[in-house]
C-alpha positions as CSV (number, residue, x, y, z in Angstrom):
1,X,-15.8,-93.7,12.6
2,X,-13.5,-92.6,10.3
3,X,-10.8,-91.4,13.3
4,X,-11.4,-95.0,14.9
5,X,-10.0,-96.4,11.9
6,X,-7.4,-94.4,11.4
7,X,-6.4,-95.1,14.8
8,X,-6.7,-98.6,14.4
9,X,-4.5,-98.7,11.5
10,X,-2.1,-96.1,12.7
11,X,-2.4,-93.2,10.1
12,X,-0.1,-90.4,11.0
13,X,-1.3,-87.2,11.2
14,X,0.7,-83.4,10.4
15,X,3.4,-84.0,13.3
16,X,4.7,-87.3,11.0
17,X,3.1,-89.7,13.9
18,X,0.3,-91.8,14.8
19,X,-1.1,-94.9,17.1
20,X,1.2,-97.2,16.3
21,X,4.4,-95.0,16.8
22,X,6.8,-95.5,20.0
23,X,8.6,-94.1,22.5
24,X,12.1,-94.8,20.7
25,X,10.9,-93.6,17.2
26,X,9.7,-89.9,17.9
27,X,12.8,-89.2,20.8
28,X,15.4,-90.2,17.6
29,X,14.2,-87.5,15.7
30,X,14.7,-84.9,18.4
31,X,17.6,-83.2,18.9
32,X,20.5,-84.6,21.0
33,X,19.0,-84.7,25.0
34,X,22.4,-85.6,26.6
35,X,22.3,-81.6,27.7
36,X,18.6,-82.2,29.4
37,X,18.1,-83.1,33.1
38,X,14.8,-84.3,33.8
39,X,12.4,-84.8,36.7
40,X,10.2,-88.4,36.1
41,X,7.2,-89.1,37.9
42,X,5.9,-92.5,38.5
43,X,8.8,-93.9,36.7
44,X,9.0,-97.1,38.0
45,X,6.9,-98.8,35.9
46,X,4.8,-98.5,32.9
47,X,4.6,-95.6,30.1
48,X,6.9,-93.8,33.1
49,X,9.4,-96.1,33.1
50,X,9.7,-96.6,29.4
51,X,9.4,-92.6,29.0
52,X,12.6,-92.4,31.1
53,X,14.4,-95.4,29.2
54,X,13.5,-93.6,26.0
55,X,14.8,-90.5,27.1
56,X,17.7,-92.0,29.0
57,X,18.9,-93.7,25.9
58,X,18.7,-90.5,23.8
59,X,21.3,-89.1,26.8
60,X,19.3,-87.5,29.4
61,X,19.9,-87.1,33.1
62,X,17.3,-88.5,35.1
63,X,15.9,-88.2,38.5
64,X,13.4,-90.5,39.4
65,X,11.1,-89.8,42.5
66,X,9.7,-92.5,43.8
67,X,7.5,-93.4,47.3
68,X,8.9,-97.2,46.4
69,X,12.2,-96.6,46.5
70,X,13.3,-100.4,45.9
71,X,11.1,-100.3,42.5
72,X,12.7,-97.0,41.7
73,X,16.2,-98.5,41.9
74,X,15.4,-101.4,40.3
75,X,13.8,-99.0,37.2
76,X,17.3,-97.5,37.1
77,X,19.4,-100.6,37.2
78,X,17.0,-101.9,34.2
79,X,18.1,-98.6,32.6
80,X,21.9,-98.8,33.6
81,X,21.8,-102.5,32.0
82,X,20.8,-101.1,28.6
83,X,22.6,-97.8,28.6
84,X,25.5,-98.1,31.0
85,X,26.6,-94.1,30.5
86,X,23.1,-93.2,31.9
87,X,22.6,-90.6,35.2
88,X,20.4,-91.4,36.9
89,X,19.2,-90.0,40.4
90,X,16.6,-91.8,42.5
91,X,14.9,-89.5,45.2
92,X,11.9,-90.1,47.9
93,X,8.5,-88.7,46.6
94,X,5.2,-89.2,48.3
95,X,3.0,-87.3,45.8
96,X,-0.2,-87.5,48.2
97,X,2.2,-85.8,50.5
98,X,2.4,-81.8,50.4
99,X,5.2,-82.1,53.0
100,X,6.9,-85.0,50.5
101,X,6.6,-82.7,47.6
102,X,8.4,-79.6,49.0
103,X,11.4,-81.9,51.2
104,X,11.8,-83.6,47.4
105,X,12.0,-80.4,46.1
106,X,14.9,-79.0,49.3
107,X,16.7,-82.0,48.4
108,X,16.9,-81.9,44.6
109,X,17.8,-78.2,44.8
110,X,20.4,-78.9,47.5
111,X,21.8,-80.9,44.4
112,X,22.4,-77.7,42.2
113,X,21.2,-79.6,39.1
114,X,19.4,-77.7,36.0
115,X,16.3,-78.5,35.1
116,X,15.1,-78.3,31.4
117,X,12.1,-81.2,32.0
118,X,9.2,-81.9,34.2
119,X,7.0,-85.0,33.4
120,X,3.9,-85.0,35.8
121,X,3.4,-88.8,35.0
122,X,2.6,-90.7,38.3
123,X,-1.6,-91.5,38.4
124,X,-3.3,-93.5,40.9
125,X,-7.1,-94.8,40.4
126,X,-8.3,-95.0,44.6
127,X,-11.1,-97.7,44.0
128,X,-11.9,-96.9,47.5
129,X,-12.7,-93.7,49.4
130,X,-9.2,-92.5,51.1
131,X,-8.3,-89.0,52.6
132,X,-4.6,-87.7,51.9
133,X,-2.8,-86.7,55.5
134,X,-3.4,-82.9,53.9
135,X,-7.5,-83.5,54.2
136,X,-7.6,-83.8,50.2
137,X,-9.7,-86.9,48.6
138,X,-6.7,-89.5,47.5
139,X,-7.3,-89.3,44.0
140,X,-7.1,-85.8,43.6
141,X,-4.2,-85.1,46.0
142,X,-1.9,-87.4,44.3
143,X,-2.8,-87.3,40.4
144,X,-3.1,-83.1,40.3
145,X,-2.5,-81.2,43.4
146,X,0.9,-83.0,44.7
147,X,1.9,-82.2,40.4
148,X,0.6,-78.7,41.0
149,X,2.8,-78.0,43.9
150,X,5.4,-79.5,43.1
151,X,5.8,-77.7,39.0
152,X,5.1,-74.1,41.6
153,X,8.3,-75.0,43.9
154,X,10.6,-75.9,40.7
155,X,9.3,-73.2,38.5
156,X,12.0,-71.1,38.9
157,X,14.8,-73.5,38.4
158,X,13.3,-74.1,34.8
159,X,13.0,-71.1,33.8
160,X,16.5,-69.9,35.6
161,X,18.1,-73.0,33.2
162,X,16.0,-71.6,30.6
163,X,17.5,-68.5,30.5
164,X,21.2,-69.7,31.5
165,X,21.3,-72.5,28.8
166,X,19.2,-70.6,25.8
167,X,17.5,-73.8,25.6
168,X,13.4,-74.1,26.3
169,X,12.0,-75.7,29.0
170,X,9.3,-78.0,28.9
171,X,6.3,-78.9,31.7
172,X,4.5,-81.7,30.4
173,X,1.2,-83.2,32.5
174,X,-0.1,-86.8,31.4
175,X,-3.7,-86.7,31.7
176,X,-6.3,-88.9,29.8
177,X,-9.5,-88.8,27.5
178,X,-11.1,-90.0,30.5
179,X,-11.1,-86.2,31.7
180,X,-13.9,-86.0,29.4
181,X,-16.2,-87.8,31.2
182,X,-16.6,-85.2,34.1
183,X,-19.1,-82.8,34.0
184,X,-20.3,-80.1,36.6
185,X,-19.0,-78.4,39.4
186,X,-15.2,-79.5,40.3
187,X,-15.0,-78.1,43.4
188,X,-17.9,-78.6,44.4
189,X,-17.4,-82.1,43.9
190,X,-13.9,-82.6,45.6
191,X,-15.9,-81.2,48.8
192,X,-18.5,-83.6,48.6
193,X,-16.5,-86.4,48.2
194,X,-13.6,-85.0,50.1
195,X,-16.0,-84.6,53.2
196,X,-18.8,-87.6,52.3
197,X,-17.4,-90.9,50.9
198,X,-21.4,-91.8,50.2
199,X,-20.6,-89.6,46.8
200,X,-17.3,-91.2,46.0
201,X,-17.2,-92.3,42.8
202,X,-14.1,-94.3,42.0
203,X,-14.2,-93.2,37.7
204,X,-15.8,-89.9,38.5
205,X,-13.0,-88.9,40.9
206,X,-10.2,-90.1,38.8
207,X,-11.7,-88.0,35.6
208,X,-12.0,-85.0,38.0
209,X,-8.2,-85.2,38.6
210,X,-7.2,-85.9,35.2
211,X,-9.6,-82.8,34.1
212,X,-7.3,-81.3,36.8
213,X,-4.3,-82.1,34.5
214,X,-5.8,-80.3,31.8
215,X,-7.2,-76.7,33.5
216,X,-3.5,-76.7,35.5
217,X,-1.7,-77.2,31.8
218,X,-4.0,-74.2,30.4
219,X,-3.7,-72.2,33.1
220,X,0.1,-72.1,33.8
221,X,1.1,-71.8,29.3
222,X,-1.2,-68.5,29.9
223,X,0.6,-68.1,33.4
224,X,4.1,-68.4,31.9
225,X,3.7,-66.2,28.6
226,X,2.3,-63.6,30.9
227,X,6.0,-63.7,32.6
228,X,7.7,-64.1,29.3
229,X,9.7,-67.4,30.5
230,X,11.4,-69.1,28.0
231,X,9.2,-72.5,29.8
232,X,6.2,-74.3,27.9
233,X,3.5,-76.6,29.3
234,X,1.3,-78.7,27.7
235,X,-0.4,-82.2,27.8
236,X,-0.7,-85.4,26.8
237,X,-3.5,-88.4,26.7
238,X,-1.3,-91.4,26.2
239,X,-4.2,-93.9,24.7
240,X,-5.7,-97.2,26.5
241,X,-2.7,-99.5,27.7
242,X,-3.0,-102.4,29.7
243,X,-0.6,-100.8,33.2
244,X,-0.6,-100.9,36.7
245,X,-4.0,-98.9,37.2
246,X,-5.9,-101.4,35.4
247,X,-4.2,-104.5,36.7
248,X,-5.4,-103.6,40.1
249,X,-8.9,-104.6,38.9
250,X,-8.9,-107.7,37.8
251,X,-11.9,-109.9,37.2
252,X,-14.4,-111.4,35.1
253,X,-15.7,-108.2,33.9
254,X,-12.2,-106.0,33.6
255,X,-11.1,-109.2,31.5
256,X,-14.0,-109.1,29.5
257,X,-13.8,-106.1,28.5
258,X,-10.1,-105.6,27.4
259,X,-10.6,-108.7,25.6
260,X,-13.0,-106.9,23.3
261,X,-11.5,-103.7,23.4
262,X,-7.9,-105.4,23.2
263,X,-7.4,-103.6,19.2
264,X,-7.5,-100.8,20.8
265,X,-5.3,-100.8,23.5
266,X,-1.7,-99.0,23.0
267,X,1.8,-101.5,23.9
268,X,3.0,-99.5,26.5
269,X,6.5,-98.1,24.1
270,X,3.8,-96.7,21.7
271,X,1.3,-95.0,25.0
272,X,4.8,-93.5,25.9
273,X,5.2,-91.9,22.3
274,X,3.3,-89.2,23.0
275,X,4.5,-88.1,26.7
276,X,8.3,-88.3,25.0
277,X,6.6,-86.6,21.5
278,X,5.8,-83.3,23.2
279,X,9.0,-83.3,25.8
280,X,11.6,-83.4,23.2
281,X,10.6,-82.9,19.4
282,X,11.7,-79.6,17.9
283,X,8.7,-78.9,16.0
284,X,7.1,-78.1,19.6
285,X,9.3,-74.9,20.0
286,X,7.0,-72.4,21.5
287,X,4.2,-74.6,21.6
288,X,2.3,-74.2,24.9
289,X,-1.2,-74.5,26.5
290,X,-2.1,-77.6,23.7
291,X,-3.8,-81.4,24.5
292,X,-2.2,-83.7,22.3
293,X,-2.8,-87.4,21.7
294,X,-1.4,-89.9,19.3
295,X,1.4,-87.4,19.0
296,X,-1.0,-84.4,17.4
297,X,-2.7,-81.7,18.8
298,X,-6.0,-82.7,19.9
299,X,-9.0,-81.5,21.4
300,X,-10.3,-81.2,25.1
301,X,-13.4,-81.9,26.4
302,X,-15.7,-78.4,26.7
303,X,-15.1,-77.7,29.9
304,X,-10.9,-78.6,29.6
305,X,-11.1,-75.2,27.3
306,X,-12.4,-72.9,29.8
307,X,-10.4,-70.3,31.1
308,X,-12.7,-69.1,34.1
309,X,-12.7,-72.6,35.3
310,X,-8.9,-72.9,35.3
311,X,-8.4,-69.7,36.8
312,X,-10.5,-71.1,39.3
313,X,-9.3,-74.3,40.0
314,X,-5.3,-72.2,40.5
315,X,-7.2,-70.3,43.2
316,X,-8.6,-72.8,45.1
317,X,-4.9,-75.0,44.3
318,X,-3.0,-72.1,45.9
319,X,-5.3,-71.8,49.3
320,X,-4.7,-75.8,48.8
321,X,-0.9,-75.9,49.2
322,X,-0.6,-72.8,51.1
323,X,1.0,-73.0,54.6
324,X,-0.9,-70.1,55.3
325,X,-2.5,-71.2,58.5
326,X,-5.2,-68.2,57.6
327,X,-6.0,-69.4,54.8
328,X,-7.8,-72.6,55.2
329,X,-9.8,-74.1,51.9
330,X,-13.6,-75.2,52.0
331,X,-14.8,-77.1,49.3
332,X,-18.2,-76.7,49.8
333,X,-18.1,-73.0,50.7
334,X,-15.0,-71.7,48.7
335,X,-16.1,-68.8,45.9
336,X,-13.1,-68.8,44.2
């Protein structure tokens, strides 16, 4: 109870922020970003888009991958409009696409740009039952494993500007509170409803991948202190906001129930505080392998702190993305 209303009312906690604090507010106290390049995911609308005007207007380079190319140009113009000295570089993404993810990658390191930040933002709720063109449920291909490859193939270039520039990289994954409310086996899971869509279950399978979100975050911090790269990751629940996954159930009863939940929801500037929070503020330095919401540490679900179960979801990842035409993964049948 007593968190609920300090939510409600917006009571900042030890990093200075709360609730009601945006976007613009918690990227002015950083330091100056016009040195930072950053990689955007589903920035073309939403807490993406306004985390890449927030961090645009603080002086960041941007590139901006995008499947809808047309919205991702018209995200950039809005951008432009409002801070004319912005860079800004929209590239083709298809995160449901393995083969997307690394020609993305070929062509932004043809570019020869650093790379101090990765936001894993883009998320997509499949309200029905659809197989990516790599034999992954839809869900899970495009909110985790598409983000998984894709921070493995530009690793090295953050941690190669890491240790050219002096400055620390940061990985930041947007997941959600909603990762809580998946329990049980998660690969066993993905099989079933990778192979079956009788067991799909729309909520289920998106807390899965956001769950997803949270294991990858823990296991590459522990990943990336074992290599002693000057690189942190960690994530963020932005809070309940009215966006694009939501408007794409509308209705009586999705009406209903924002209407009576509506103190609760987040204006989309302050659901982007946190995302822009952990990417930029100083006091993060060396801060890694952490959930944080409202712009605070925070705590996981039970089974979003379990090492053996991130380890494990890596393994199976890596058979995932592999190219390996020996290695070939099994949901059902995988002991990893």
């Amino acid at each position: 109870m007593l968190d609920t209303v300090k939510y409600l009312i917006g009571s900042v906690g030890a990093s200075g922020y709360g609730s009601k604090s945006t976007a613009e507010q918690v990227t002015k106290s950083s330091s100056d970003l016009r040195s930072v390049t950053a990689i955007i995911t589903g920035a073309t609308s939403g807490i993406g888009a306004e985390t890449a005007r927030a961090l645009a207007k603080g002086g960041a380079r941007l590139v901006l991958p995008a499947r809808n190319l047309k919205a991702a140009e018209e995200a950039k113009a809005r951008i432009v409009s409002e801070c004319p000295e912005s860079e800004i570089v929209v590239m083709p993404l298809d995160l449901s696409s393995l083969g997307s993810v690394r020609n993305f990658v070929s062509e932004f390191e043809s570019l020869d740009l650093p790379l101090n930040l990765l936001i894993n933002n883009a998320g997509k709720f499949a309200h029905e039952h659809a197989i990516s063109e790599d034999g992954i449920e839809m869900t899970f291909a495009t909110n985790y494993l598409g983000h998984f490859l894709l921070t493995k193939l530009l690793l090295n270039r953050m941690i190669e500007t890491a240790k050219n520039t002096g400055v620390q990289g940061r990985i930041v994954n947007v997941s959600s509170g909603i990762h809580g409310w998946f329990s049980g086996d998660m690969i066993g899971y993905l099989g079933l409803i990778t192979r079956n869509k009788s067991h799909y279950d729309a909520t289920r399978a998106y807390a899965l991948s956001k769950l997803a979100n949270v294991l990858h975050t823990k296991e590459l911090a522990r990943r990336l202190k074992q290599m002693e790269a000057n690189v942190t990751a960690n994530c963020v629940h932005p809070g309940i906001v009215r966006t694009g996954l939501t408007r794409e159930r509308e209705g009586l009863v999705t009406d209903l129930a924002f209407f009576f939940a509506s103190k609760l929801l987040k204006t989309i500037p302050q659901a982007a505080a946190t995302t822009c929070y952990v990417a930029t503020h100083p006091r993060l330095l060396n801060v890694s392998g952490k959930y944080f919401a409202d712009c605070n540490e925070a705590s996981t679900s039970k089974l979003g702190y379990n090492s053996a179960e991130a380890a494990r979801l890596w393994s199976a990842s890596e058979i995932m993305v592999s190219k390996d035409p020996k290695l070939v993964f099994d949901p059902l049948n995988a002991l990893v």
